[in-house]
LUMTOR-764529 format. One line per 3 residues: number of its first residue (from 1); their letters; for each residue x, y, z of N, C-alpha, C, CB. Coordinates in Angstrom, 3 decimals. Glycine has a CB too. Example, Ala and Ser with C-alpha at 12.3 -4.5 7.8 and 13.67 -1.06 7.14 Angstrom:
BEGIN
1 = AS = 13.190/-5.690/7.800/12.300/-4.500/7.800/13.200/-3.300/7.800/11.308/-4.473/9.046 ~ 12.850/-2.250/7.080/13.670/-1.060/7.140/12.900/0.030/7.870/14.084/-0.598/5.725 $
//
This chain:
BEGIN
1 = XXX = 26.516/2.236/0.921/26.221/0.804/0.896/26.949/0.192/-0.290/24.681/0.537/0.811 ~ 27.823/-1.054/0.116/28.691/-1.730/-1.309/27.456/-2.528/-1.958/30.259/-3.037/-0.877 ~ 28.327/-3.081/-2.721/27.526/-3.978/-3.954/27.497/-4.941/-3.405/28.065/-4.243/-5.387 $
4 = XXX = 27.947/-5.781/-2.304/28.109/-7.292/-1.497/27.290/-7.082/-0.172/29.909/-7.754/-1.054 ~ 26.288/-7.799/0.376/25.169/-7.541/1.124/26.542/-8.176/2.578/23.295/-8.597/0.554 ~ 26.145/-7.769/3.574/26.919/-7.699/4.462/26.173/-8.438/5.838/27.322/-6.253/4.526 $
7 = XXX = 26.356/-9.438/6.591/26.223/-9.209/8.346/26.534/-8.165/9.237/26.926/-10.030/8.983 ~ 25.819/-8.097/10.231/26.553/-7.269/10.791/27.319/-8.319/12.506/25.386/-5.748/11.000 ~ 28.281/-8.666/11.603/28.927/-9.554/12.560/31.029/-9.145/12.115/28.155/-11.619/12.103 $
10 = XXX = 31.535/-9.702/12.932/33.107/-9.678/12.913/33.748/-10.535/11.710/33.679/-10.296/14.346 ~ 34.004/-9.635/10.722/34.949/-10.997/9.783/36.687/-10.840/10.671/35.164/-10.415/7.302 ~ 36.664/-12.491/10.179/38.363/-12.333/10.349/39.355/-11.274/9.795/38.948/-13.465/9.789 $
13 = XXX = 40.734/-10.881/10.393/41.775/-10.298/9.400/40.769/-8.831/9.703/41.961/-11.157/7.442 ~ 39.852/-8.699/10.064/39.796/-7.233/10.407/40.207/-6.992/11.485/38.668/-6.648/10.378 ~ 40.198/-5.652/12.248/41.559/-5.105/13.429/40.049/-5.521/14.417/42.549/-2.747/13.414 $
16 = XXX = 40.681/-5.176/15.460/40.196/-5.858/16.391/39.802/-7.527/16.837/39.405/-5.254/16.365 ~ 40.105/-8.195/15.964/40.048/-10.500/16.125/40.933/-10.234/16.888/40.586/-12.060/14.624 ~ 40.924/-11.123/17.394/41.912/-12.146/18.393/42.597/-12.930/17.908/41.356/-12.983/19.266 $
19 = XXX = 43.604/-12.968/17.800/44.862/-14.179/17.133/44.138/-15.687/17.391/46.736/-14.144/18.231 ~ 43.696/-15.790/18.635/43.060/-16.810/18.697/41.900/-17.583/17.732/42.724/-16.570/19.657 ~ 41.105/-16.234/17.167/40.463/-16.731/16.162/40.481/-17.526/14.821/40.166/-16.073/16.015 $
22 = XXX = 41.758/-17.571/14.416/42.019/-18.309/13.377/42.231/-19.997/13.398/43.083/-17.684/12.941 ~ 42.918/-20.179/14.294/43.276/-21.575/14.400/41.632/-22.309/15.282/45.040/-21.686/15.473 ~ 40.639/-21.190/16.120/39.253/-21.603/16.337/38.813/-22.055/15.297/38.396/-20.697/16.762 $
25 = XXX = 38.565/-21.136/14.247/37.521/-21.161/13.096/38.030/-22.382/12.890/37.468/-20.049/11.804 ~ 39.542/-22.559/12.129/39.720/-24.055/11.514/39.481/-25.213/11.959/40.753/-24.319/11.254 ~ 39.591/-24.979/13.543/39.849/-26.462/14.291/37.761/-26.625/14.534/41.264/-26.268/16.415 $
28 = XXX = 37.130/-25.767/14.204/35.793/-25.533/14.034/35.336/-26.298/12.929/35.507/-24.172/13.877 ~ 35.719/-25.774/11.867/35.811/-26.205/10.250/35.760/-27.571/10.249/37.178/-25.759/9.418 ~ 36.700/-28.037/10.716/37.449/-29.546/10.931/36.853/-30.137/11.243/38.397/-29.874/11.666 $
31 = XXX = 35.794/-30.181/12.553/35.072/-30.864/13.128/33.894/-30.711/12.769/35.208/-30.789/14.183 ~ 33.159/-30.123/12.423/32.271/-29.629/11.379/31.744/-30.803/10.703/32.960/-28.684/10.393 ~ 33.463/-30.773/9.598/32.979/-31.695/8.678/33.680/-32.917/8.582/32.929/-31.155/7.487 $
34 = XXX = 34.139/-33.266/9.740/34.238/-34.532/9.674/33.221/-35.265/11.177/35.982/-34.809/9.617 ~ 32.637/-34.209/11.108/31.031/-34.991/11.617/30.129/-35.280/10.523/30.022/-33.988/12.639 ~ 29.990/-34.437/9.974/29.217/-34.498/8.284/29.466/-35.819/7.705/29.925/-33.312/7.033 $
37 = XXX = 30.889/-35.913/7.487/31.195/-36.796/5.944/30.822/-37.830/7.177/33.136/-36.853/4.777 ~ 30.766/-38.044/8.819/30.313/-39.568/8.803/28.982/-39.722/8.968/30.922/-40.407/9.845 ~ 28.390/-38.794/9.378/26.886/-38.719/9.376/26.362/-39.146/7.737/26.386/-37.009/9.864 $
40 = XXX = 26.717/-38.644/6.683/26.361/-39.171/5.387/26.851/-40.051/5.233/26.510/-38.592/4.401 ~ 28.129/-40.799/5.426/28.405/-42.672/5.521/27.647/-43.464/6.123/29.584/-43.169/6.203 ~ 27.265/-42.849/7.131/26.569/-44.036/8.228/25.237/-44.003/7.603/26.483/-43.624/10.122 $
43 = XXX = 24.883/-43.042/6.535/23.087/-42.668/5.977/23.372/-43.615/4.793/22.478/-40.613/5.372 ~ 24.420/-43.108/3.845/24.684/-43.921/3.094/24.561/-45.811/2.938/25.652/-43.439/3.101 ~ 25.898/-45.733/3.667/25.509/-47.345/4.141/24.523/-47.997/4.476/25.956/-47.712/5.006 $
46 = XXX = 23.393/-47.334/4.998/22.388/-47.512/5.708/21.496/-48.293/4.601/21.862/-46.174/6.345 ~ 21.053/-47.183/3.484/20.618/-46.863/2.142/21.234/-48.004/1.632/21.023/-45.454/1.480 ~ 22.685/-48.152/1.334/22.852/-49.388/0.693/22.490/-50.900/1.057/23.969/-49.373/0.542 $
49 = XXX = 22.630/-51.028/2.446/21.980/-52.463/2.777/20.751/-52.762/2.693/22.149/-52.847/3.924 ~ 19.603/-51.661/2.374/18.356/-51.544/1.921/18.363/-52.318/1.036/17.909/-50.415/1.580 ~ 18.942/-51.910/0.014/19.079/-52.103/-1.898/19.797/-53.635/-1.636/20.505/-50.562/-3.085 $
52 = XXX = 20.876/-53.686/-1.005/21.641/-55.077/-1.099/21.019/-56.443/-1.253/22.362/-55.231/0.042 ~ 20.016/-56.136/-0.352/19.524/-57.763/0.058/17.853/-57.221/0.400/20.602/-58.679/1.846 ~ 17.129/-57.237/-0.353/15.648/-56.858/-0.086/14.658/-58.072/0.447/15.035/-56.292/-1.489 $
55 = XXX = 15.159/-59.025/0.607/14.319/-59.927/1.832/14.683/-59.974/3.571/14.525/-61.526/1.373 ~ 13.977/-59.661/3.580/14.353/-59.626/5.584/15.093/-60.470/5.750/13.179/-59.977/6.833 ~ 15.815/-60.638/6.801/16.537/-61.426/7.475/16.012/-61.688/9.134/17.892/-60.828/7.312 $
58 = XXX = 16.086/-62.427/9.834/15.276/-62.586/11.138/16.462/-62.167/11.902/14.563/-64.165/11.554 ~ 15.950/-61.631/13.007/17.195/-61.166/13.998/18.218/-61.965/13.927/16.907/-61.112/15.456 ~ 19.597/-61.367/14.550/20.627/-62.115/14.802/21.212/-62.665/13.748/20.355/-62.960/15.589 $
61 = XXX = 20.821/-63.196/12.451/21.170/-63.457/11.135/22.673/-62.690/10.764/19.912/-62.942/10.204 ~ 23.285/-63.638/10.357/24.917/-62.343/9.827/24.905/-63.441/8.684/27.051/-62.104/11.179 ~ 25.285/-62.859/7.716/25.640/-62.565/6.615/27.254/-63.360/6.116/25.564/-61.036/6.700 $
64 = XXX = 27.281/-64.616/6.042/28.722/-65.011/5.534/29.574/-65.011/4.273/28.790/-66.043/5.731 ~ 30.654/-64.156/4.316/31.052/-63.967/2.680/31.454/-65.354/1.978/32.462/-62.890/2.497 ~ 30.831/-66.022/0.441/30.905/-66.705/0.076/29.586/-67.739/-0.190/31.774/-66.827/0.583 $
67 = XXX = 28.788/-67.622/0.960/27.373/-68.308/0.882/26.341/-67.516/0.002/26.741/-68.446/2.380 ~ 25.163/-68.556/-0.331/24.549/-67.753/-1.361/23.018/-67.705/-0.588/24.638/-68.519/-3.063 ~ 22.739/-67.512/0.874/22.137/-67.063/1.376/22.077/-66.116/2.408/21.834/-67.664/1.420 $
//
């Protein structure tokens, strides 16, 4: 038994992968996290219009840049 605790699953670059596996994992990777970074923008933003303007607004209301209501 090594000093590094192990799965018992397939790492890459060992014999037996599939060539195919590499450009999977990444194009995996990729999408991954660019589901992430918008899932935390869209939370983010969310969070900030909280803080922005803390009096309700009544439906349908938009917001014009320059006015001070």
């Amino acid at each position: 038994m090594g000093f590094f605790p192990y799965l018992p699953i397939r790492i890459p670059y060992s014999p037996g992968i599939a060539h195919w596996w590499d450009p999977f994992w990444w194009l995996f990777q990729i999408i991954v996290m660019t589901v992430l970074l918008i899932s935390f923008r869209k939370v983010a933003l969310r969070i900030d219009d909280q803080f922005d303007d803390p009096k309700p607004k009544p439906p349908g209301h938009k917001h014009k840049p320059g006015s001070n209501s």
